[in-house]
C-alpha positions as CSV (number, residue, x, y, z in Angstrom):
1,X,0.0,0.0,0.0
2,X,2.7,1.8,0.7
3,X,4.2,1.7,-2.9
4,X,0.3,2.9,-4.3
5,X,0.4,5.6,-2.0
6,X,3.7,7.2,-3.4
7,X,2.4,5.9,-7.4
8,X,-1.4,7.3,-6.0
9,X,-1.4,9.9,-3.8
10,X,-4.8,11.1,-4.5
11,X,-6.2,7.2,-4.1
12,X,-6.0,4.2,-6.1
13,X,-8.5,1.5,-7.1
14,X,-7.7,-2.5,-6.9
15,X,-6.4,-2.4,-10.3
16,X,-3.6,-0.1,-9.2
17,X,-3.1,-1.5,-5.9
18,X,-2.1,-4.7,-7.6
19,X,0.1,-2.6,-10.3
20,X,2.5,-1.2,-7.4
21,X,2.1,-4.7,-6.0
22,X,3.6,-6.0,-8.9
23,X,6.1,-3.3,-9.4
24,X,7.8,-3.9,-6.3
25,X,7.5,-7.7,-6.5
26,X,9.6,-6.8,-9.5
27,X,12.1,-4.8,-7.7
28,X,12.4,-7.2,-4.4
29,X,13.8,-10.0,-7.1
30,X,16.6,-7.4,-8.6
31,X,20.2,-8.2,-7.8
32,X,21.5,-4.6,-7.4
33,X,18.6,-2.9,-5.3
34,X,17.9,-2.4,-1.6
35,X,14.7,-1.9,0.0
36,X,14.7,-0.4,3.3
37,X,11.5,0.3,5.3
38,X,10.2,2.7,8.1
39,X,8.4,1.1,10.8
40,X,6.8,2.7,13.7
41,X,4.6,0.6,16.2
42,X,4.3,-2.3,13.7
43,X,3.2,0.0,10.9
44,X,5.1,0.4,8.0
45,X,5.2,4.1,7.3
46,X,8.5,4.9,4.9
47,X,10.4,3.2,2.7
48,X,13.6,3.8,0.2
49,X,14.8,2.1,-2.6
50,X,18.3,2.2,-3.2
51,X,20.3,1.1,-5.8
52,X,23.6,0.3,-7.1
53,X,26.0,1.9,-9.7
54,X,29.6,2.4,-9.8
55,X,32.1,5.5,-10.3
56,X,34.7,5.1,-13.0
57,X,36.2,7.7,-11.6
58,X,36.1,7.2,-8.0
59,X,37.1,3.3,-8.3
60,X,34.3,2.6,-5.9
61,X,30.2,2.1,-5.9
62,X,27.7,4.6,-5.2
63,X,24.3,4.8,-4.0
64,X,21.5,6.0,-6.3
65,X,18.2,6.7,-4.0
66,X,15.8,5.8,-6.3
67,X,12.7,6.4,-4.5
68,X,12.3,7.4,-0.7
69,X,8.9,8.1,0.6
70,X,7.5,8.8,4.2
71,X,3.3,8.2,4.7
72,X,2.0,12.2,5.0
73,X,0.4,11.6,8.4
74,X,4.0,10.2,9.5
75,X,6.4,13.7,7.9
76,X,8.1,16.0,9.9
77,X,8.5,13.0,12.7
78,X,11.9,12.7,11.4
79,X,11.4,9.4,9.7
80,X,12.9,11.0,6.0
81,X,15.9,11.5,7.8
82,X,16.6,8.4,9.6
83,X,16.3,6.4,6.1
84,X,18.8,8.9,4.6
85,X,21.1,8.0,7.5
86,X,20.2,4.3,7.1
87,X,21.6,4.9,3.0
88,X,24.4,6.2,4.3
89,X,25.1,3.4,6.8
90,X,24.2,1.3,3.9
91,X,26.6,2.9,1.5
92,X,29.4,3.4,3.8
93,X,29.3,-0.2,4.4
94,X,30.0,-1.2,1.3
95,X,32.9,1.5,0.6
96,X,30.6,3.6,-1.6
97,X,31.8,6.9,-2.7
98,X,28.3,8.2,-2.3
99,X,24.7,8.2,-2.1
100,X,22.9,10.2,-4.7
101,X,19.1,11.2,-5.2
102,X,17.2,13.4,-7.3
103,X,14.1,15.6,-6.7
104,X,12.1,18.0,-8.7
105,X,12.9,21.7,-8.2
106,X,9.9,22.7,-6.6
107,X,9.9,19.9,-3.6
108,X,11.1,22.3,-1.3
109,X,10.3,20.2,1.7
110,X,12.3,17.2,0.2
111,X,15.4,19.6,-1.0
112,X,15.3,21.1,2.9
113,X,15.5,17.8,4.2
114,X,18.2,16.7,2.0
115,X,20.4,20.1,2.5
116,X,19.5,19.8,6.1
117,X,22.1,16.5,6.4
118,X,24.4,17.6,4.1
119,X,23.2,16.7,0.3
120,X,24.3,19.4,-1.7
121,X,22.4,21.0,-4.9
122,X,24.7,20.2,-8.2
123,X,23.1,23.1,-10.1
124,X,25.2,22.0,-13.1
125,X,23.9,18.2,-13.6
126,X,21.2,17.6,-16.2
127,X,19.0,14.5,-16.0
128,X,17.8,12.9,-19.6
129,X,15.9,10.0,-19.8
130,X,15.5,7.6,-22.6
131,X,12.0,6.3,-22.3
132,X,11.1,2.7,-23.9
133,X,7.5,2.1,-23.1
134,X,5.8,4.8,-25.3
């Protein structure tokens, strides 16, 4: 529910509920992603999917947050930031160089967050996309 939340957030039907089911069936089985959750009295209530690339550069791995996500009723409890400290755990654990993310412009709550435990804003990085499903 948690995946048709973030895909939904005005609602979803059965049809999509099963969609995001599906989707992160999908992800669970890939090799080079990391799911971690947010739990808070036995309720799931975050999540972020994290995965894997490597630096030329660097010599090392890095950390791509796909996806991180915190339920609305559950923001501002500081459950964004312990999963981006949980990444970094993560990514330092496995000698990564870094842990990237991406966000759109206007998401000022989400780019406060991230500036808030040190991300920082790389004003001259474009993102382009190559889309196969049209």
């Amino acid at each position: 529910m948690l995946v048709a939340h973030t895909l939904y957030p005005n609602g979803y039907n059965a049809e999509q509920l099963h969609a995001a089911e599906v989707s992160l069936q999908r992800q669970l089985t890939v090799g080079y992603m990391d799911t971690l959750v947010a739990e808070l009295n036995g309720a799931l209530v975050g999540f972020a999917f994290v995965n894997w690339g490597f630096s030329i550069r660097k010599g090392q791995p890095f950390a791509h947050i796909q996806l991180i996500f915190t339920l609305p009723s559950h923001r501002r409890m500081g459950i964004g930031r312990q999963l981006l400290e949980s990444v970094k755990q993560l990514a330092l654990e496995r000698g990564a160089c870094r842990v990237e993310l991406e966000t759109d412009t206007d998401n000022l709550n989400a780019r406060t967050l991230y500036e808030s435990v040190g991300y920082e804003w790389l004003r001259d990085k474009e993102v382009y996309m190559l889309f196969f499903d049209k």
